[in-house]
PyMOL CGO cylinders between C-alpha atoms (Angstrom):
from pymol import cmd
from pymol.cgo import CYLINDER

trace = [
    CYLINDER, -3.72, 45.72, -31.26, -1.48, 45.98, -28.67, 0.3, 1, 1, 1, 1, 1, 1,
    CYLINDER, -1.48, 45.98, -28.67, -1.88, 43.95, -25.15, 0.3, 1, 1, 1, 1, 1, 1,
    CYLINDER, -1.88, 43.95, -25.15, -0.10, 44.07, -21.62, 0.3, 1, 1, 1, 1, 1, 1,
    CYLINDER, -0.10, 44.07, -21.62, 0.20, 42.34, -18.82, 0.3, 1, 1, 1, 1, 1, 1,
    CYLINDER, 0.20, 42.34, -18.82, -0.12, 44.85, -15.59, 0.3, 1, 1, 1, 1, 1, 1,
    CYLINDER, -0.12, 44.85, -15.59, 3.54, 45.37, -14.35, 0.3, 1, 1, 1, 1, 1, 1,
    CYLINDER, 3.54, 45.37, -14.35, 5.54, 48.76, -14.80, 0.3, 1, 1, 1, 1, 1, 1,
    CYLINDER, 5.54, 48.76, -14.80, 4.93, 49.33, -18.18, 0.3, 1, 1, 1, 1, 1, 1,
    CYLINDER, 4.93, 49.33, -18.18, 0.85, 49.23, -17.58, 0.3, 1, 1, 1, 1, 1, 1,
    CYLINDER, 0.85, 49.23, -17.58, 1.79, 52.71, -15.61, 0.3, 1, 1, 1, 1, 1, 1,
    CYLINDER, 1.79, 52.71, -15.61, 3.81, 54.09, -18.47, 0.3, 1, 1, 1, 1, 1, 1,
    CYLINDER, 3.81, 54.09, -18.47, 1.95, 52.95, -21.46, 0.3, 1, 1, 1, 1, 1, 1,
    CYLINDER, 1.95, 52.95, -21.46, -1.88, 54.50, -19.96, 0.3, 1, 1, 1, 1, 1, 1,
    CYLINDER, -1.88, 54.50, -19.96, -0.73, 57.98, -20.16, 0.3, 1, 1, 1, 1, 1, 1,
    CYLINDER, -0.73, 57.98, -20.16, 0.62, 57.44, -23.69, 0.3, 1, 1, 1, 1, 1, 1,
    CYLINDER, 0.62, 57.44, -23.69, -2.47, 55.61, -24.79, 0.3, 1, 1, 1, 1, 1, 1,
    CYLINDER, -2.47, 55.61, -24.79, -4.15, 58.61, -24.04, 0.3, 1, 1, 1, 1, 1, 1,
    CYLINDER, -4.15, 58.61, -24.04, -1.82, 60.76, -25.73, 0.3, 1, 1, 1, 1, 1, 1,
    CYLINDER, -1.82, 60.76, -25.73, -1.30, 59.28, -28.60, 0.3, 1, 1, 1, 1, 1, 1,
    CYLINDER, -1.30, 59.28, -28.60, -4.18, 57.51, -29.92, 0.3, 1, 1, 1, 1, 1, 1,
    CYLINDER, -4.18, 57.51, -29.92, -3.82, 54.38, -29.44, 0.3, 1, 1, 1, 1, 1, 1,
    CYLINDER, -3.82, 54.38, -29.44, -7.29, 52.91, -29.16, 0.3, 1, 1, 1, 1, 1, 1,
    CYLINDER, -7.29, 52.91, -29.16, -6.55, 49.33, -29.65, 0.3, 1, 1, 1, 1, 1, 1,
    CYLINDER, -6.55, 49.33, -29.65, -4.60, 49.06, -26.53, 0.3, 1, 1, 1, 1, 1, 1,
    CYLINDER, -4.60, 49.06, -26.53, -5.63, 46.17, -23.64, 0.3, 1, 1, 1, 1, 1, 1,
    CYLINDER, -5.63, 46.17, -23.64, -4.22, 45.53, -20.46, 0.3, 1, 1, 1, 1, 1, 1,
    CYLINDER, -4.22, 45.53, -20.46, -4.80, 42.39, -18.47, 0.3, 1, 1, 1, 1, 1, 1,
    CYLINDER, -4.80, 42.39, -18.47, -3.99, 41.60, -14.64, 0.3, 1, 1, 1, 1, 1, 1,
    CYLINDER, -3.99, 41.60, -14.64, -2.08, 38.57, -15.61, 0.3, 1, 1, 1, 1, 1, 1,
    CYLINDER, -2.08, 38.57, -15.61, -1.13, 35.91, -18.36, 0.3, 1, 1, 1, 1, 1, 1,
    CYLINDER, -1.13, 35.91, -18.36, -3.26, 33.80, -17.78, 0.3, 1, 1, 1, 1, 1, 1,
    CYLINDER, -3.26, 33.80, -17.78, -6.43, 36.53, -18.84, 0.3, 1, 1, 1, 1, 1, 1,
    CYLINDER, -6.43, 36.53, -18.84, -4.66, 37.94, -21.30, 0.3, 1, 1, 1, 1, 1, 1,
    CYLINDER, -4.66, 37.94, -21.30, -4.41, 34.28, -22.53, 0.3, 1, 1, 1, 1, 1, 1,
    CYLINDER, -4.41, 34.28, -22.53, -7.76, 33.67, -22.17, 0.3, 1, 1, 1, 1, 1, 1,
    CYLINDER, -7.76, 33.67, -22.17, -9.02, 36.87, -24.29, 0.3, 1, 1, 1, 1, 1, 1,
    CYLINDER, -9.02, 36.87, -24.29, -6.48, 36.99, -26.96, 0.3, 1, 1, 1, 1, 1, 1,
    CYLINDER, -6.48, 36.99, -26.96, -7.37, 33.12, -28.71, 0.3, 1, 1, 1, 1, 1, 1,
    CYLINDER, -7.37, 33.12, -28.71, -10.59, 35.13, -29.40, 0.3, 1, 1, 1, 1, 1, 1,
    CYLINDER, -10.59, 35.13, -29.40, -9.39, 37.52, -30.85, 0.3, 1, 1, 1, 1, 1, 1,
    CYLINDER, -9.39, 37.52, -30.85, -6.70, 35.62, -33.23, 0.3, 1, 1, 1, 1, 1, 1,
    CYLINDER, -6.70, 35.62, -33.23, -7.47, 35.28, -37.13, 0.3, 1, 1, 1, 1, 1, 1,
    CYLINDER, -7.47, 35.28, -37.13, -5.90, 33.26, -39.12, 0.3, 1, 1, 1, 1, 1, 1,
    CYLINDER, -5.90, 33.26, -39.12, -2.98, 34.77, -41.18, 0.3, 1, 1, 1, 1, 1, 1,
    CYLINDER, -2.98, 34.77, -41.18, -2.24, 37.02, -37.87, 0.3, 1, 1, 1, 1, 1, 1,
    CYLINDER, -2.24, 37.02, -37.87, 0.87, 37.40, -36.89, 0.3, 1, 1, 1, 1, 1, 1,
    CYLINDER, 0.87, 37.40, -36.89, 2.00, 37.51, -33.32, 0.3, 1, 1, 1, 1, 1, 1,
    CYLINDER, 2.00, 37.51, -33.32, 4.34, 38.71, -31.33, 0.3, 1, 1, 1, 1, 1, 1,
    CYLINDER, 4.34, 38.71, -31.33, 4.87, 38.32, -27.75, 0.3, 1, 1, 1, 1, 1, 1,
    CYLINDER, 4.87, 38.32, -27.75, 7.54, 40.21, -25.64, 0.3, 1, 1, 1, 1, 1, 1,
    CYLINDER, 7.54, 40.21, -25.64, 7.79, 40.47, -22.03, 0.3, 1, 1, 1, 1, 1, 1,
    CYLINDER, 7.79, 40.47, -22.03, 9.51, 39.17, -19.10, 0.3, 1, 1, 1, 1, 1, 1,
    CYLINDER, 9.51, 39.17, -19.10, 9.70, 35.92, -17.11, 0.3, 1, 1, 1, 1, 1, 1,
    CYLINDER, 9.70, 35.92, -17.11, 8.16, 37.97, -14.07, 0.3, 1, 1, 1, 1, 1, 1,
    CYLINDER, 8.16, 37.97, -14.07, 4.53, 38.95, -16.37, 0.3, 1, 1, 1, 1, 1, 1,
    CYLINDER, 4.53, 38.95, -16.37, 5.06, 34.92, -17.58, 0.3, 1, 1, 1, 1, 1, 1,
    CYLINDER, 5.06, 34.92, -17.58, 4.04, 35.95, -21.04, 0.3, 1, 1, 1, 1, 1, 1,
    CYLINDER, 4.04, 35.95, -21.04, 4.93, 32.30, -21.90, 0.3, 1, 1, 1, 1, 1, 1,
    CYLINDER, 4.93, 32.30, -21.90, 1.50, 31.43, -20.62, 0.3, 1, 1, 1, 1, 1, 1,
    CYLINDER, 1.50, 31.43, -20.62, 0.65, 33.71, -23.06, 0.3, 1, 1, 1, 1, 1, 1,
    CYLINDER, 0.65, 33.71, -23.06, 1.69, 31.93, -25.90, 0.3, 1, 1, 1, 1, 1, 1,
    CYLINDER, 1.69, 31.93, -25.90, 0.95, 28.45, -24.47, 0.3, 1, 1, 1, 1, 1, 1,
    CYLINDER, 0.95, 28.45, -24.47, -2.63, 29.90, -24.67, 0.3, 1, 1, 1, 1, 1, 1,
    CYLINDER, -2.63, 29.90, -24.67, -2.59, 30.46, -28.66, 0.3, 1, 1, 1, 1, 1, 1,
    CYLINDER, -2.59, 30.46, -28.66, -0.31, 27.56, -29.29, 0.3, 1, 1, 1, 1, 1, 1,
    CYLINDER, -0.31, 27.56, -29.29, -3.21, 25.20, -27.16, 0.3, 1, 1, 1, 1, 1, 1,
    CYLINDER, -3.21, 25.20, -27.16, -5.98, 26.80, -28.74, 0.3, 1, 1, 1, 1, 1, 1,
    CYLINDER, -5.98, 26.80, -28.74, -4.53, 26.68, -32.37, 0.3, 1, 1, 1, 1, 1, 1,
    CYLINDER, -4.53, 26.68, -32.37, -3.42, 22.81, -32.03, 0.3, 1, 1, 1, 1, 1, 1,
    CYLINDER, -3.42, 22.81, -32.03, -7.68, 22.44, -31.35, 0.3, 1, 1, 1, 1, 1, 1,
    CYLINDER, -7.68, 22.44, -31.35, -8.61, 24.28, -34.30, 0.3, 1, 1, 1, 1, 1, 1,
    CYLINDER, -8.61, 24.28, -34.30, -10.06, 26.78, -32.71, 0.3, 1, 1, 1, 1, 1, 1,
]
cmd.load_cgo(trace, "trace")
């Protein structure tokens, strides 16, 4: 699955998804809901990767899974 966070590359990376097939593609308007959605989505043994800027604060992203995995959740 592959998430974003709005910014530029939400304009580049719709036309691909389209394109190319990539169904498990989300977009969020910020961080903060990507945050929110993504700790459900989590399994344990998944691996996770989170790039982006300082601008899309994708650190809030991974305070999100960090917070949510220190509760057992």
């Amino acid at each position: 699955m592959y998430c974003g966070v709005s910014g530029v590359l939400l304009r580049i990376w719709l036309p691909a998804r389209a394109t190319e097939g990539l169904t498990a593609t989300r977009f969020f308007a910020s961080s903060d809901a990507a945050a929110a959605e993504i700790v459900n989505e989590v399994r344990e043994g998944d691996l996770i990767l989170v790039k982006g800027s300082r601008s899309v604060e994708t650190d809030k992203v991974v305070a999100g899974v960090e917070t949510e995995v220190s509760a057992g959740g």
